[in-house]
C-alpha positions in Angstrom: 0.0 0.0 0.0 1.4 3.4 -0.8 -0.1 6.5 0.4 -0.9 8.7 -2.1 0.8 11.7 -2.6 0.0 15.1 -2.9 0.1 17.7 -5.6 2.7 20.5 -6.1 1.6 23.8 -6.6 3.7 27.2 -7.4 1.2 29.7 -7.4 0.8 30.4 -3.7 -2.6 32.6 -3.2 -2.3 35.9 -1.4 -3.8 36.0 2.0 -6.6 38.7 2.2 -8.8 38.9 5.3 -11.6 39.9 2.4 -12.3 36.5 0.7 -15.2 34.6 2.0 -15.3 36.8 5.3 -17.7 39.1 6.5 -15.3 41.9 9.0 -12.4 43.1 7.7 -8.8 43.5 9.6 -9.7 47.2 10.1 -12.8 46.8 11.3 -11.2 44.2 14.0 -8.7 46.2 14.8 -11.5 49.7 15.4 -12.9 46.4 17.9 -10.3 45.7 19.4 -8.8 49.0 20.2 -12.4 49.8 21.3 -12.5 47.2 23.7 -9.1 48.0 25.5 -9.8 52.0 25.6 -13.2 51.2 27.6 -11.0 48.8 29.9 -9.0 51.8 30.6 -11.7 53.4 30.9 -13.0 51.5 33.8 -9.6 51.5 35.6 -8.3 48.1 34.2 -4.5 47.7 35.2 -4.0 46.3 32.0 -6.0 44.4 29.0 -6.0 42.3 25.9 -9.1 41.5 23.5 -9.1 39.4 20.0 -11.7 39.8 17.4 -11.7 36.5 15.2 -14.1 35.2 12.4 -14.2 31.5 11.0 -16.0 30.3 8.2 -16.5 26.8 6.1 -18.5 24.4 4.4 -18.7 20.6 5.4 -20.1 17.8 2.8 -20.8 14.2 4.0 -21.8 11.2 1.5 -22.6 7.9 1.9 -23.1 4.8 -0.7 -23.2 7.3 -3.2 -25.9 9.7 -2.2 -25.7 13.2 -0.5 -25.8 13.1 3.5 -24.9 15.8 4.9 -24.3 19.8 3.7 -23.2 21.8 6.8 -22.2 26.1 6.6 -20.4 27.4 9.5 -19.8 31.2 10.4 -18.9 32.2 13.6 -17.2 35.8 15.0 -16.4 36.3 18.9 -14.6 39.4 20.6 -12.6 38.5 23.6 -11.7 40.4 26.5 -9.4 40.1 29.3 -8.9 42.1 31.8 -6.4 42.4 34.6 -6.6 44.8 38.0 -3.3 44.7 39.7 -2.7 40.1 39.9 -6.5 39.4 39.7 -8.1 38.7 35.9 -11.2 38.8 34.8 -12.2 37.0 31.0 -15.4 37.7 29.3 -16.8 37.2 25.7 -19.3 38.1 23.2 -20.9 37.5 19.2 -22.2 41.0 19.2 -20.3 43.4 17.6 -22.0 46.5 18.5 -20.7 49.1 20.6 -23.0 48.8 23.8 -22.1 44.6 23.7 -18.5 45.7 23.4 -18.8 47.9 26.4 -21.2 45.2 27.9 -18.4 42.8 27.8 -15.8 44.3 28.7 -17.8 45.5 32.1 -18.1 41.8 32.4 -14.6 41.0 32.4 -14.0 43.8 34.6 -16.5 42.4 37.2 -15.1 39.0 37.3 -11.9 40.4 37.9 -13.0 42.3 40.7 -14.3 39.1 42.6 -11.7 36.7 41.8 -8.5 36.2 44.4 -5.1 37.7 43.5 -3.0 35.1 41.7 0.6 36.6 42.1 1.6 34.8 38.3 -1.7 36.7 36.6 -0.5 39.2 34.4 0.2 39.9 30.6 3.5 38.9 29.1 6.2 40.6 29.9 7.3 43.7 27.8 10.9 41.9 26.9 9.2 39.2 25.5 6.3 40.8 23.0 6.3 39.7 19.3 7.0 43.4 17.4 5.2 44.2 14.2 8.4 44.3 12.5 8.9 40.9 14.0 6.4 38.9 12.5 6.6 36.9 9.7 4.4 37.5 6.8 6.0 34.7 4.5 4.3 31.6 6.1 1.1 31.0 3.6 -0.9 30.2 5.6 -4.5 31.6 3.7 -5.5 29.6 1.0 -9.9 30.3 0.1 -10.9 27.6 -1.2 -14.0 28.7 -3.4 -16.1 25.8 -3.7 -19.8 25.6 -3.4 -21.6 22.2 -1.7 -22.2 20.5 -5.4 -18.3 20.6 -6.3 -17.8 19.2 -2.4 -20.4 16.5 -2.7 -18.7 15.7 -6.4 -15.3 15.0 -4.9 -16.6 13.8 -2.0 -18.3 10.9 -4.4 -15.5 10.3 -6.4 -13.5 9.2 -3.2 -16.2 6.9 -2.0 -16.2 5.2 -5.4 -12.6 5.2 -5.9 -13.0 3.1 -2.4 -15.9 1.1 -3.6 -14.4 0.5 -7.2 -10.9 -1.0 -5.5 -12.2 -4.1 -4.9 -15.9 -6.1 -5.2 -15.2 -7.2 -1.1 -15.8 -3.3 -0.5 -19.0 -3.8 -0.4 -20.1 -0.9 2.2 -18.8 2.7 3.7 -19.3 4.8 6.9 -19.2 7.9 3.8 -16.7 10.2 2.7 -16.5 13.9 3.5 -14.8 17.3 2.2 -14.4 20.4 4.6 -13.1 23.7 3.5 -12.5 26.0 6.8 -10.5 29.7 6.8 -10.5 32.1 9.9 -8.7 35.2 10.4 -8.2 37.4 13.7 -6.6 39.9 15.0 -5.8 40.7 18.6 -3.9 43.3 20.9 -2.9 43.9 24.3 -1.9 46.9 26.8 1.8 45.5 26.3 1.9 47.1 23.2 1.3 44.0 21.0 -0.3 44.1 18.1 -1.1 41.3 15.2 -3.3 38.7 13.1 -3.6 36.9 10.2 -5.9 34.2 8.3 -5.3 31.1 7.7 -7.1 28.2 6.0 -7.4 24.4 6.7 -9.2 21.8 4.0 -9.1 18.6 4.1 -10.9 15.1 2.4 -12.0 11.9 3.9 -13.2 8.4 3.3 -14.0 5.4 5.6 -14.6 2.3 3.9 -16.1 -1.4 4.7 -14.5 -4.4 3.5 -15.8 -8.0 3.9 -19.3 -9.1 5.2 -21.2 -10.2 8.4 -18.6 -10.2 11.3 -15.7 -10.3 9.2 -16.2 -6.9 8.5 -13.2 -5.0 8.5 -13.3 -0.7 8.6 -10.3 1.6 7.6 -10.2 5.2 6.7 -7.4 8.2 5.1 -7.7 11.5 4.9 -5.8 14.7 3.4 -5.2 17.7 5.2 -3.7 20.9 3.9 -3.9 24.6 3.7 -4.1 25.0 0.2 -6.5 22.9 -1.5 -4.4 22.3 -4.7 -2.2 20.6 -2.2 -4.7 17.5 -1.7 -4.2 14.3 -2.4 -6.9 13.3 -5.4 -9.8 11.5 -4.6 -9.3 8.8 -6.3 -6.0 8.2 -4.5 -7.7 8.6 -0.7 -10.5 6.3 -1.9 -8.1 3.1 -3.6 -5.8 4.0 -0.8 -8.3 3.9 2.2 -9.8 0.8 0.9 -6.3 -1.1 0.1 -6.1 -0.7 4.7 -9.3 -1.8 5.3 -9.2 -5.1 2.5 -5.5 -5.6 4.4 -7.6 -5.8 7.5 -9.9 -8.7 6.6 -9.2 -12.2 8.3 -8.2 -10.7 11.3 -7.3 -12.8 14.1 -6.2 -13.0 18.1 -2.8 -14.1 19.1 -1.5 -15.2 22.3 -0.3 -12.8 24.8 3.6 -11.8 24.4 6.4 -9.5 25.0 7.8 -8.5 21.7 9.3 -5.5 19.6 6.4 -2.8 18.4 6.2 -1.2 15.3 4.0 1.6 15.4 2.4 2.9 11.8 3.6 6.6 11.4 0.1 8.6 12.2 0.2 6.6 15.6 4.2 7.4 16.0 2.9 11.0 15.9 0.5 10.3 19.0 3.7 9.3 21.0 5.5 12.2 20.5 1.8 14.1 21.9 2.9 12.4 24.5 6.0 13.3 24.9 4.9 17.1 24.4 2.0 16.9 27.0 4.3 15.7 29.7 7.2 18.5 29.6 4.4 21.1 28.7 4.1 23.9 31.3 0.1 23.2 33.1 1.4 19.3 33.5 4.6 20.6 35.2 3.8 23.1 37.3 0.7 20.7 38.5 3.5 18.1 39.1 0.5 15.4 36.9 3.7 14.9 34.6 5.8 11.8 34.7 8.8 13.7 33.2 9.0 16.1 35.9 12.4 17.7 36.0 13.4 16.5 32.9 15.0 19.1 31.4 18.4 18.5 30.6 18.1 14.8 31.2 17.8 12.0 29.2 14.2 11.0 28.2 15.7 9.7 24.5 17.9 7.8 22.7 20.9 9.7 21.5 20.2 9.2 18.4 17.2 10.8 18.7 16.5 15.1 18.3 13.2 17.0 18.2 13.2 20.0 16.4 10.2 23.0 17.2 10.2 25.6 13.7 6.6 27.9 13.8 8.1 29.8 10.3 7.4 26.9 8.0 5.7 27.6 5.1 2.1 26.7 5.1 2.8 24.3 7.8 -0.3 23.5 9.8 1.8 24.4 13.5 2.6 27.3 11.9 2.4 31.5 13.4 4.8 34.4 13.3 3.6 34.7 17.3 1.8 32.7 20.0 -1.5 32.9 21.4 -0.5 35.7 24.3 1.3 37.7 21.0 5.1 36.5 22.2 7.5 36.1 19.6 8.2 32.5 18.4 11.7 30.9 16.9 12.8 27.7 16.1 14.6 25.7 18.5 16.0 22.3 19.0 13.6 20.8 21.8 15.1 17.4 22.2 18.9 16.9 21.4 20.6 13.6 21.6 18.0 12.5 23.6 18.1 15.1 26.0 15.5 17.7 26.7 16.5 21.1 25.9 13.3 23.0 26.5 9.8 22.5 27.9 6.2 24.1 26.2 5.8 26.8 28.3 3.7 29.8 28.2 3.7 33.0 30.2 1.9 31.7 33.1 3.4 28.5 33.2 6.6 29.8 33.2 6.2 32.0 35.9 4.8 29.2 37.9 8.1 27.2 37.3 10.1 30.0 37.4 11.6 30.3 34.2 10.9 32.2 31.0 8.1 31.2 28.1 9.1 29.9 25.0 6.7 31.4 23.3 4.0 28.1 23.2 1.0 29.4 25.0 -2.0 27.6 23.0 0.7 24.9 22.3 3.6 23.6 20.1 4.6 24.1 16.5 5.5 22.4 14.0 7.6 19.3 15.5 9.6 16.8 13.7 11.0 13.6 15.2 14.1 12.5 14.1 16.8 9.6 14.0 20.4 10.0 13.4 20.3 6.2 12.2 18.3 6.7 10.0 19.1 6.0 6.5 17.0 7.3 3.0 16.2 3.7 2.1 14.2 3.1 5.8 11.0 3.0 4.6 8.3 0.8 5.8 9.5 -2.2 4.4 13.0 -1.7 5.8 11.6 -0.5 9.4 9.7 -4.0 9.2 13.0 -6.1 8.5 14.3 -3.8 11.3 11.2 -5.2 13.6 11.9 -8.7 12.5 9.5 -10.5 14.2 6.8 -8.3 16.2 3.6 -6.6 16.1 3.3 -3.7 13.2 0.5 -1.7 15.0 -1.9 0.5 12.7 -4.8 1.3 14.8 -4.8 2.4 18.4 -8.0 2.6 20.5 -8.9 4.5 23.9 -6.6 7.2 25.9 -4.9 5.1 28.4 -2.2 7.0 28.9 -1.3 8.0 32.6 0.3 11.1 32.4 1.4 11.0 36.3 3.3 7.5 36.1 3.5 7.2 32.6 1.6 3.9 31.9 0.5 2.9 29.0 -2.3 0.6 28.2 -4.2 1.0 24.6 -6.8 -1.0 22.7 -4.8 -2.0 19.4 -5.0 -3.7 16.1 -2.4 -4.4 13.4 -0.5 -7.1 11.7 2.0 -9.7 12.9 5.2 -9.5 11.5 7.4 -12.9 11.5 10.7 -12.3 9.9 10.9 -9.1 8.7 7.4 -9.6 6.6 3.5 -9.4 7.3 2.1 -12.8 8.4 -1.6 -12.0 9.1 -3.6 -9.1 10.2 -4.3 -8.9 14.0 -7.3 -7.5 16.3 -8.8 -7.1 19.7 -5.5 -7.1 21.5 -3.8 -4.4 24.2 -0.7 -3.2 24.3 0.7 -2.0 27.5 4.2 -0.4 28.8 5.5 2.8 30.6 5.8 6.0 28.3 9.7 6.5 30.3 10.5 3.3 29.4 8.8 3.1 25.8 10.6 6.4 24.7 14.1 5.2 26.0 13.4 2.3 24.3 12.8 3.7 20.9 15.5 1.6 18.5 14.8 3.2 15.1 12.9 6.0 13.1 11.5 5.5 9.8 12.2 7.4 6.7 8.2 6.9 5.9 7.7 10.6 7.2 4.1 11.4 7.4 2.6 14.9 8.5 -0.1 14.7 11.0 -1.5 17.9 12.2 1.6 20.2 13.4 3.9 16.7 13.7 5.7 15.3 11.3 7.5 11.7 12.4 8.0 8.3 10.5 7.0 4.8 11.8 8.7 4.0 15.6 10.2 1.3 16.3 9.8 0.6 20.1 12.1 -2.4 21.6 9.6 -4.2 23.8 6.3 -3.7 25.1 3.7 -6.4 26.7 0.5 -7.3 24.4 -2.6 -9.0 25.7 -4.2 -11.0 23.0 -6.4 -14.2 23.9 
């Protein structure tokens, strides 16, 4: 099975907060500025508001007929408001003057009734994102102008691309098309000021192989930010339905310790992991179990994590965070050892250090090996597994974020010399998240993109699975 690719483009579209929205970026900013002089107004210490506006079309079919047609337009003005440590957060859909006001007296309330928290407080000045500052190269706004008859039409041709691969396709949960854009812009009493638009579309198709209770269910999807950038249909349907046809004749197997191979898209779910437990709430709440890591070893030396928010059209992309503090690149994990946690600025107060720019989260991470090799792709990582479990689908969230255990619903193939014996189901997988990242041997080449990650297929050296 190869995934199918996606299309090069080299006629990037111009962002303009005008297509497909409602507000413009001077009419936010007139908000938004509106919003902090009434905070003044009332005697706030300090302030911050964001005006934002999202936008899309969803389109849903199933065994070739229209299911679903779903339009989506939202707006929101946000206020905070700070008097001396205590803050006060209020918010509102109505754009007119007296709501503005309305809200922003709300804020103000709250704040006047909620307990002094000596870590409250906008970022600090040192630390503000400039105009000058902020990257305007990252395409990230790419309106996609398609009406619910074009979505439904591709949105059929993946479903019978699926349906077409083979006659034991015989069924499907539907496939779906989504075209979303937003744009915001927001401002604080710290002096920052910024926004942008940015655009996420994406296709998908879940289809049903085999009958009765052999029935086996897969499902792929494209994501991007420019919609020339998708995969075709025809490629998410064949390739969707290839996984679930490689699913059928499933069987138990006897519970082991052995060597797991985990598929690329779940790979990226372990290094979520990895992210949530040296991220700045988990620490300072001591609910992490890689509390005072950094500088340690958490990894294999071979292995580096690298954190860059200015690639282009990435989906972890921004020229700021979500408090308006200036992002860079940085190596998070070197050798193995952590260099830095996710911290924003309250977080980092907490802890006693200094944000790193990640309030609302990461950006875009990648995962690497210094074994690996070009010609590691999933074949070679399955020689490299030898005989194990190649795990595809993961079920659940048993992950314990204070000790670190593992424990997942799972389903995949066996692997007996380097090659795919049989498909396998209704087994658990369990281990320790210290001891499964340690115990990382090798990184595939198979690099896959999911969300603001980007990892190959893991190979981990020994974990415990439950079978029958």
């Amino acid at each position: 099975m190869n995934k199918p690719n996606t299309a090069n483009t080299s006629t990037p579209a111009q962002p303009s907060a005008d297509k497909g929205f409602s507000y413009s970026r001077p009419f936010f900013e007139e908000l938004v500025d509106s919003a902090l002089a009434h905070a003044k107004k009332l005697g706030a210490t300090d302030a911050g508001a964001e005006a934002s506006e999202g936008c899309g079309l969803s389109v849903s079919v199933r065994k070739g007929e229209l299911e679903n047609v779903e339009r989506n337009r939202d707006k929101s003005l946000g206020v905070t408001v700070y008097l001396g440590q205590r803050r006060g957060n209020a918010s509102t859909s109505d754009f007119s003057q007296a709501a503005i006001e309305q809200t922003v007296q709300a804020a103000y309330d709250i704040a006047r009734f909620t307990a002094e928290d000596p870590f409250a407080a906008l970022p600090d000045l040192q630390d503000i994102a400039q105009p000058l500052e902020q990257r305007t190269d990252l395409d990230l706004f790419f309106p996609w102008s398609i009406n619910s008859e074009q979505a439904a039409a591709i949105a059929l041709a993946c479903e019978a691309a699926a349906l077409q691969t083979d006659k034991r396709i015989a069924n499907s949960e539907g496939a779906g098309v989504s075209a979303q854009q937003s744009h915001f812009f927001s401002a604080h009493t710290h002096g920052f000021r910024g926004g942008y638009a940015s655009s996420r579309h994406s296709l998908s198709v879940s289809p049903i192989a085999g009958t009765g209770s052999g029935m086996q269910r897969d499902a792929w999807y494209s994501s991007q930010r420019n919609a020339e950038e998708l995969a075709s249909p025809e490629a998410v349907g064949r390739y969707a339905a290839e996984r679930a046809l490689s699913r059928l004749n499933a069987r138990k197997i006897a519970t082991t310790e052995c060597p797991i191979l985990f598929e690329s898209p779940l790979a990226a779910g372990l290094l979520g992991s990895l992210v949530q437990a040296i991220s700045g709430g988990a620490l300072y709440r001591k609910s992490s179990f890689l509390l005072d890591s950094l500088g340690k070893q958490v990894l294999p030396k071979h292995i580096d994590i690298l954190e860059d928010p200015f690639v282009k059209r990435g989906k972890g992309s921004s020229p700021f965070d979500d408090e308006g503090v200036r992002v860079k690149a940085r190596q998070v994990v070197e050798a193995g050892r952590v260099q830095g946690y996710f911290l924003g600025s309250y977080s980092a107060r907490k802890l006693g250090m200094k944000t790193t720019g990640n309030a609302g989260g990461s950006h875009n991470l990648s995962l690497t090996s210094r074994l690996t090799r070009a010609g590691d792709d999933l074949d070679a990582m399955l020689e490299k597994l030898g005989t194990g479990l190649f795990v595809t689908e993961l079920m659940g969230s048993g992950v314990n974020y204070v000790t670190g255990d593992y424990s997942r619903g799972a389903s995949g193939f066996w692997v007996k010399n380097g090659r795919i014996a049989y498909p396998v189901q209704e087994i658990t997988i369990a281990g320790n998240m210290k001891t499964m990242l340690k115990g990382i041997e090798a990184v595939g080449a198979d690099r896959y993109n999911y969300g603001a990650k980007t990892i190959g297929s893991i190979l981990v050296n020994r974990m415990k699975v439950a079978g029958s």
